[in-house]
Phi, psi and omega in degrees: 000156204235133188289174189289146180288162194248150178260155174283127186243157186287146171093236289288186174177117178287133177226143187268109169341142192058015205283148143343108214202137190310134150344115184096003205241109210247116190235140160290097159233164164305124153305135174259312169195177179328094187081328201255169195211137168263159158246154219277330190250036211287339158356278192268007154330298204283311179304350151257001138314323183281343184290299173234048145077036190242134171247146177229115183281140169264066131017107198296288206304098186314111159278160171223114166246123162255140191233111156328114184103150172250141167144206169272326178283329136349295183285312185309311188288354211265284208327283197320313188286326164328314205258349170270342188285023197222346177279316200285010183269356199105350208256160159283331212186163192215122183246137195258129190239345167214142146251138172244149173229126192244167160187127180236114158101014176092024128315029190337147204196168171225149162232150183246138163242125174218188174226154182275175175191166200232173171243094161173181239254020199234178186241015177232120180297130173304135170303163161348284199249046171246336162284307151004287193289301191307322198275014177275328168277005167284326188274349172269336160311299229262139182293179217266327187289319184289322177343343194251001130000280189278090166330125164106347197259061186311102156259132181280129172311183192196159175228000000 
């Protein structure tokens, strides 16, 4: 049985499904959307990454999305512009750090502000196309249904 999807919140953190994760190290999340998952516990992540000798980069550069309307479908369309404006960087995840809910000329509007961040065991961030390659080889793991998940990712049919 597949749990209810979860709303996003400032503080939330966004995960690229199958992202690498330490052995042994057991995290709950929610499906959100189409490849990606929030996680339920996002508060104490980064401290049990530091924990089994994994780093998680906060990435400085603020992303922003409006999304028109207020509510969960408003913020789901604001978070989905969010998670393509993160793909050509390459990156697992994503932390969401303010929602506004605004209105101009009698418009209603949400603003998303969020930062990307990566996952993983080295204590210096992977260039471009060596994250590239990992999450390309993550996706030769994933069966033909995730496959359309992953931006970028070309599989050859197998017979």
């Amino acid at each position: 049985m597949q749990r209810p999807r979860q709303n996003v919140i400032a503080g939330t953190i966004l995960i690229r499904r199958g992202t690498e994760l330490p052995p042994g190290l057991r995290i709950e999340t929610t499906e959100y959307s189409d490849g990606w998952e929030v996680i339920d516990d996002s508060d104490n992540l980064d401290e049990l990454l530091c924990a089994c000798g994994w780093n998680l980069f906060f990435i400085a550069g603020a992303l922003r999305s409006i999304s028109f309307g207020t509510g969960a479908v408003s913020l789901r369309k604001g978070v989905s512009r969010l998670l393509k404006q993160i793909r050509p960087l390459n990156l697992n995840s994503l932390s969401v750090t303010h929602i506004a809910s605004k209105t101009f000329l009698g418009i209603r509007y949400q603003v998303l502000f969020a930062h990307p961040c990566h996952i993983q065991q080295s204590c210096f961030l992977a260039d471009a196309e060596a994250r590239k390659n990992s999450i390309s080889q993550l996706a030769i793991k994933l069966t033909s249904a995730h496959l359309l998940a992953v931006p970028g990712v070309k599989v050859a049919e197998t017979k």
